[in-house]
TORGU-476631 format. One record per residue (C-alpha): residue in one letter; x, y, z. Coordinates in steps of 0.1 Angstrom, whole numbers, plus 5000, padded with zeros to 4 digits. Layout:
<atoms>
ATOM;residuo;X;Y;Z
ATOM;A;X;Y;Z
...
</atoms>
This chain:
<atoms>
ATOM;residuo;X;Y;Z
ATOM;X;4516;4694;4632
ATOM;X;4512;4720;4605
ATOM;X;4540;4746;4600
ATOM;X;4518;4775;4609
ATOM;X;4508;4756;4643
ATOM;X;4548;4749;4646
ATOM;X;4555;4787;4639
ATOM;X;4530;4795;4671
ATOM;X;4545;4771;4694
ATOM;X;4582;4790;4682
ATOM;X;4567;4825;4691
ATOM;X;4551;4812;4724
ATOM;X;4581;4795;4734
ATOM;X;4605;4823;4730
ATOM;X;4578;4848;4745
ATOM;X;4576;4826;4780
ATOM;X;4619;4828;4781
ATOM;X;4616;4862;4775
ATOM;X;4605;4874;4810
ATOM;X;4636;4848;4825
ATOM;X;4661;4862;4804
ATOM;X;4653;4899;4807
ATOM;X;4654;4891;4847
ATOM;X;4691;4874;4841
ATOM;X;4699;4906;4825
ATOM;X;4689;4929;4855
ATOM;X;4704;4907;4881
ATOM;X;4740;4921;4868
ATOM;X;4737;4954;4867
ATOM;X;4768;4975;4852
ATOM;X;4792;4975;4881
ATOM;X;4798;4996;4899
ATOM;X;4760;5010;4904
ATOM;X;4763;5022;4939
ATOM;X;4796;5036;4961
ATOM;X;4829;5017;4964
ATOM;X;4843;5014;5000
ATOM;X;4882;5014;5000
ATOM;X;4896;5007;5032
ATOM;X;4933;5017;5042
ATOM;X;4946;4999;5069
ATOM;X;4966;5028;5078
ATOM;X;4957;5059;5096
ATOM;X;4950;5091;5078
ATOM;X;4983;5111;5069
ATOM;X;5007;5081;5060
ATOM;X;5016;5067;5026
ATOM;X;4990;5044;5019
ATOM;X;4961;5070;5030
ATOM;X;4976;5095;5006
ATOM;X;4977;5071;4976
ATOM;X;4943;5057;4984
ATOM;X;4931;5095;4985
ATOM;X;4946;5109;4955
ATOM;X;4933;5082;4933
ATOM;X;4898;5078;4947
ATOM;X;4888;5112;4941
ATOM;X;4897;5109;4903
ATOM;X;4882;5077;4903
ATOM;X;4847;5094;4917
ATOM;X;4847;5116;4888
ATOM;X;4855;5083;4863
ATOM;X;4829;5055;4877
ATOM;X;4800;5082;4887
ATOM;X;4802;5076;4923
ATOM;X;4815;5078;4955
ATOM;X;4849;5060;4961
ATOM;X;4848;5065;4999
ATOM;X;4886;5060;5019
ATOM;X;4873;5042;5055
ATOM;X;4909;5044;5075
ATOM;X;4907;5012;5098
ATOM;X;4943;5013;5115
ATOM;X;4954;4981;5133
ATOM;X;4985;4951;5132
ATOM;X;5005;4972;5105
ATOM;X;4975;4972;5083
ATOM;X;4961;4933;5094
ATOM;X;4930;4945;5106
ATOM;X;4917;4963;5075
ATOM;X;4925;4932;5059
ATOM;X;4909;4907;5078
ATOM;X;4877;4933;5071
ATOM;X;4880;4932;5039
ATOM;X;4888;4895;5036
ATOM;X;4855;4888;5051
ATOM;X;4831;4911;5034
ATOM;X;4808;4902;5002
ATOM;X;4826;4892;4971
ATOM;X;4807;4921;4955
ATOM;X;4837;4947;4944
ATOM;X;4821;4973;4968
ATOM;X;4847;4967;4995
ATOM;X;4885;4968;4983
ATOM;X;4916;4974;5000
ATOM;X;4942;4992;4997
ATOM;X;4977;4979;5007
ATOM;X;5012;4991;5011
ATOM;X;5040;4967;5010
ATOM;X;5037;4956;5051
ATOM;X;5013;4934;5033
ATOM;X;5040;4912;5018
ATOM;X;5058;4915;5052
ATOM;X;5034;4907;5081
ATOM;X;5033;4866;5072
ATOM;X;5074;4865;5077
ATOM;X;5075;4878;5116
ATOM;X;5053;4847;5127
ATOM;X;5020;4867;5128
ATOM;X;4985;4855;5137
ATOM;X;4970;4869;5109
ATOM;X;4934;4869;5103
ATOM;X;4934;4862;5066
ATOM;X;4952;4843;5040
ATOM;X;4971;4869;5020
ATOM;X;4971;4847;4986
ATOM;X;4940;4831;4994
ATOM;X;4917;4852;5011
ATOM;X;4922;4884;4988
ATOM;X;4923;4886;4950
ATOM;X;4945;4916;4934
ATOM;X;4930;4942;4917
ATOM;X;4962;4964;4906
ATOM;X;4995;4976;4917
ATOM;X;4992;5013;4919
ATOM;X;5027;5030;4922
ATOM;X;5060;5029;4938
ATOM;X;5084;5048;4962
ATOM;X;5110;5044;4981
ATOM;X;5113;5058;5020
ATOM;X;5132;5088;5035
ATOM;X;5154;5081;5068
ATOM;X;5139;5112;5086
ATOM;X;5149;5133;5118
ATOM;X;5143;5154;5143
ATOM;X;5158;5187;5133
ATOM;X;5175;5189;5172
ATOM;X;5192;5157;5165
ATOM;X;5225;5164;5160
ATOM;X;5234;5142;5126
ATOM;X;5230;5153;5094
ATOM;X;5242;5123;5072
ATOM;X;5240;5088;5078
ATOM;X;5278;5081;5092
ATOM;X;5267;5112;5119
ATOM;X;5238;5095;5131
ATOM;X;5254;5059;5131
ATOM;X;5284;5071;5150
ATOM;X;5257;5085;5169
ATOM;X;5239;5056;5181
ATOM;X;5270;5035;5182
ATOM;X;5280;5058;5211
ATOM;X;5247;5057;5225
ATOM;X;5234;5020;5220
ATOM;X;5196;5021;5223
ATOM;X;5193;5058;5232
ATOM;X;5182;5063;5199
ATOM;X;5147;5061;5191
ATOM;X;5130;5053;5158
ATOM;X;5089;5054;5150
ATOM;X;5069;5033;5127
ATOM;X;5034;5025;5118
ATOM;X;5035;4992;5140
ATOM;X;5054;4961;5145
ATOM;X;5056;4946;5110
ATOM;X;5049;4975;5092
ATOM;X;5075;4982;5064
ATOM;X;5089;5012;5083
ATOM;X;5098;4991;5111
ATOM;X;5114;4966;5090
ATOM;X;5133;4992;5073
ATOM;X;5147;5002;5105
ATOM;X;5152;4965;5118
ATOM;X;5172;4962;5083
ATOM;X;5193;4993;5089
ATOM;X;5199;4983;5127
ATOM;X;5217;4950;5107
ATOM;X;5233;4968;5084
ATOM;X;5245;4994;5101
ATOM;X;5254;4971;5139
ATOM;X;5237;4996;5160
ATOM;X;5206;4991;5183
ATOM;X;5178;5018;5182
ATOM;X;5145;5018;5203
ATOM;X;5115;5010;5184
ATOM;X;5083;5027;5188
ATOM;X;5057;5016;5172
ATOM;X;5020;5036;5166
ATOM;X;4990;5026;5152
ATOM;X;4996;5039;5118
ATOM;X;5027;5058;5096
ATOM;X;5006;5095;5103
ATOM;X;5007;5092;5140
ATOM;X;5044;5081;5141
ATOM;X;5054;5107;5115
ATOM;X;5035;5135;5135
ATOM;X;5057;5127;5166
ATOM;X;5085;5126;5145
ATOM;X;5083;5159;5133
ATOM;X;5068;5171;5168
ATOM;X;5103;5157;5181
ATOM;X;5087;5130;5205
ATOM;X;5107;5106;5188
ATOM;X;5140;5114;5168
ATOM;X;5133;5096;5134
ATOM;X;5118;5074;5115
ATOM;X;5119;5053;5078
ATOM;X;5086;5077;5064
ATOM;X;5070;5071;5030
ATOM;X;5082;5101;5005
ATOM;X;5049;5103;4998
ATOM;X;5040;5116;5032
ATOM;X;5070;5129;5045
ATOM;X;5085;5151;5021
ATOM;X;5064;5183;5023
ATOM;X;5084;5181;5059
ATOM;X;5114;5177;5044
ATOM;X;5114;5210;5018
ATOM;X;5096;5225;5047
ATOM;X;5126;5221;5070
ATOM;X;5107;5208;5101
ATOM;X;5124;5171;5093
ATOM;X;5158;5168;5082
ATOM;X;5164;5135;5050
ATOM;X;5197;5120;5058
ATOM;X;5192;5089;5028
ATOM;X;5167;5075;5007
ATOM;X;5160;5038;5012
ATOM;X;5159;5031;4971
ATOM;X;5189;5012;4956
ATOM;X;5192;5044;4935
ATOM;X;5182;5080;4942
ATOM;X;5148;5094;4939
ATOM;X;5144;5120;4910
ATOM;X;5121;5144;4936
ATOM;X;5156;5144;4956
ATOM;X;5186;5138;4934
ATOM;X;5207;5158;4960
ATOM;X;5195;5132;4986
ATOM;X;5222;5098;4988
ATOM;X;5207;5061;4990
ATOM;X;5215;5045;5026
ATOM;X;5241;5020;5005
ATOM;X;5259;5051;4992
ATOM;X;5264;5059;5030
ATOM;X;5284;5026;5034
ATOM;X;5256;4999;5037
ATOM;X;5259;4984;5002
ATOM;X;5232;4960;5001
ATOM;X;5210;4979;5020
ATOM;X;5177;4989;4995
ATOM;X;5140;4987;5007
ATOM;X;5111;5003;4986
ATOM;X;5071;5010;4995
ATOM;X;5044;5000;4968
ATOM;X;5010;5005;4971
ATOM;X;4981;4985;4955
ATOM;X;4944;4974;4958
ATOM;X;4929;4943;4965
ATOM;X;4891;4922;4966
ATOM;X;4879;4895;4987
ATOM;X;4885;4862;4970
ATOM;X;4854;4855;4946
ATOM;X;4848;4889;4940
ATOM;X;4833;4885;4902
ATOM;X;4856;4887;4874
ATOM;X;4843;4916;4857
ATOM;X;4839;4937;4882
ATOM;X;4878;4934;4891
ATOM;X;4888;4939;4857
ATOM;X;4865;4968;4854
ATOM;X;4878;4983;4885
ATOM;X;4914;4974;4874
ATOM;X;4907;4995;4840
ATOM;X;4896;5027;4859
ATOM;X;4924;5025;4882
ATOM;X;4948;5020;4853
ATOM;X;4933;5049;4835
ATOM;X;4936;5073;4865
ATOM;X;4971;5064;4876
ATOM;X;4978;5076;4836
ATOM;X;4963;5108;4841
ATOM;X;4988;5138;4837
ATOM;X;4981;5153;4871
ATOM;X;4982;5125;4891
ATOM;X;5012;5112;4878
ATOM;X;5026;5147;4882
ATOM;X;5017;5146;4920
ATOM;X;5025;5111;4922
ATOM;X;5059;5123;4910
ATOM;X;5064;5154;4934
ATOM;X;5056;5130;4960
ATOM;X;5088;5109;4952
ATOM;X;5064;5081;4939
ATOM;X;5059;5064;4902
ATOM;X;5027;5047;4887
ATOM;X;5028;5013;4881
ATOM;X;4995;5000;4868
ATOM;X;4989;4963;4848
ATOM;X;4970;4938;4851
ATOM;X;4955;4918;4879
ATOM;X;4980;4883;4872
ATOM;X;5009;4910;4872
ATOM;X;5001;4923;4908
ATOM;X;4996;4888;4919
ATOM;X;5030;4879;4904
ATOM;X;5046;4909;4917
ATOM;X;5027;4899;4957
ATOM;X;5044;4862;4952
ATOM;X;5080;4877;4946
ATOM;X;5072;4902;4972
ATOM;X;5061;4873;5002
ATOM;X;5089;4855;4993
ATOM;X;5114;4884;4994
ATOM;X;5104;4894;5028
ATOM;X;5106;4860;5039
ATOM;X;5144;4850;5034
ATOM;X;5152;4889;5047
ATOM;X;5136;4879;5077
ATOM;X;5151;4849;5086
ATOM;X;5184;4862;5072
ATOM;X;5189;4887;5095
ATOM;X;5166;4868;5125
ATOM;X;5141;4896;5128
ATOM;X;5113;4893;5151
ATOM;X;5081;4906;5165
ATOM;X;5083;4927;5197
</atoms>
């Protein structure tokens, strides 16, 4: 074959790949290229919606299109999980978790998903710890008041959270232990609805996010007695921890962070991950993070995964330590 017929047979060759490689290219567009569901598995009002809220809306304005919050309350946040852990690997259906997700496996649930397996982190977004809240009527206004309080009155005492398993219950099955007192637990179907009929005084406390409860707080129509953090919170340095009140190893914190549905492309997560890191670092919404009693966190993927492991395998010895179980 001559070299000017091998030179054709090049050209002809790469023009026939051409049309296969330019369609590659367009099967993978730039992600994301449409809207981003995030569901909460909380109902609007409570920690997690908050979080999911303030960072979506930034997040719109980053990524160039809708971030849309899709509240699907349920199982201390199982059922927006199972959702999520069944919908296309595609990074346009996320979830955003508080730390009940580390929880719910310890109390013996039938959950519908793997929580290592079925979902793939994304990022840890921030931290905070939770307020031991009250009616205003009740008569206690520290910690020793209201445990003296129920000790006189075992089970009289009621306390809300946002379902059996959720991290507020736990917090108030933990200070139960600590404290050898028995409260009444009512659960609801998210932290909004049980803080709502905290502050309506249908129940007389509860273990609330700071995030969501301390607008009450400064507002007066719920009354702090302790913050749940081993130390105290800078948006309340007045406020003491729940150890400082005589329950020394007595510390529980939320965190908040998003997730994907296992096989969810690589890029896309650490795409996703890079916007979220980015908005967490923005000036206001640290500064609102931080009148809200709650700290970015941020990282990488493998850190939140690392940080989910330690977290599972807190909650589990806490459990069976102090024989907690599901109503």
């Amino acid at each position: 074959m001559s070299y000017k017929n091998k030179c054709l047979q090049i050209v002809f060759g790469l023009c026939a790949a051409a049309p296969v490689t330019i369609l590659c290219a367009q099967s993978t567009p730039p992600y994301p290229a449409k809207p981003v569901r995030f569901v909460v598995g909380q109902a609007p009002g409570g920690g997690t919606d908050l979080i999911a809220r303030a960072v979506t809306a930034k997040l719109t304005e980053a990524l160039g299109h809708a971030m849309i919050v899709d509240n699907r309350t349920g199982a201390a946040g199982s059922v927006g999980a199972g959702l999520v852990a069944k919908s296309a690997p595609d990074g346009y259906t996320l979830l955003v978790v508080s730390s009940s997700y580390a929880i719910n496996p310890s109390l013996g649930a039938n959950l519908p998903f793997d929580p290592m397996k079925d979902l793939s982190p994304v990022i840890l977004l921030a931290q905070a710890p939770f307020l031991l809240v009250v009616h205003p009527s009740l008569p206690a206004s520290s910690v020793k008041e209201l445990v003296a309080l129920a000790r006189a009155k075992p089970g009289a005492l009621n306390f809300a959270s946002g379902g059996t398993g959720s991290s507020g219950h736990l917090s108030g099955e933990l200070f139960q232990h600590a404290a050898g007192v028995k409260l009444a637990h009512v659960p609801y179907k998210g932290a909004g609805p049980a803080l709502t009929d905290t502050i309506a005084g249908q129940v007389q406390m509860t273990f609330a996010s700071m995030i969501s409860s301390l607008q009450h707080v400064r507002s007066a129509r719920l009354r702090a007695l302790a913050v749940t953090s081993a130390k105290r919170s800078d948006a309340l340095p007045e406020l003491p921890t729940v150890a400082e009140a005589g329950m020394r190893d007595y510390a529980t914190t939320s965190w908040y962070g998003v997730l994907a549905p296992a096989g969810t492309r690589a890029a896309a997560i650490a795409r996703m991950n890079e916007a979220l890191d980015k908005v967490i670092a923005l000036p206001d919404v640290r500064q609102k993070l931080a009148a809200d009693g709650a700290e970015p966190a941020g990282g990488s993927p493998a850190l939140f995964q690392k940080h989910l492991a330690t977290e599972l395998a807190k909650w589990s010895r806490v459990v069976r330590a102090a024989g907690i179980k599901i109503e």
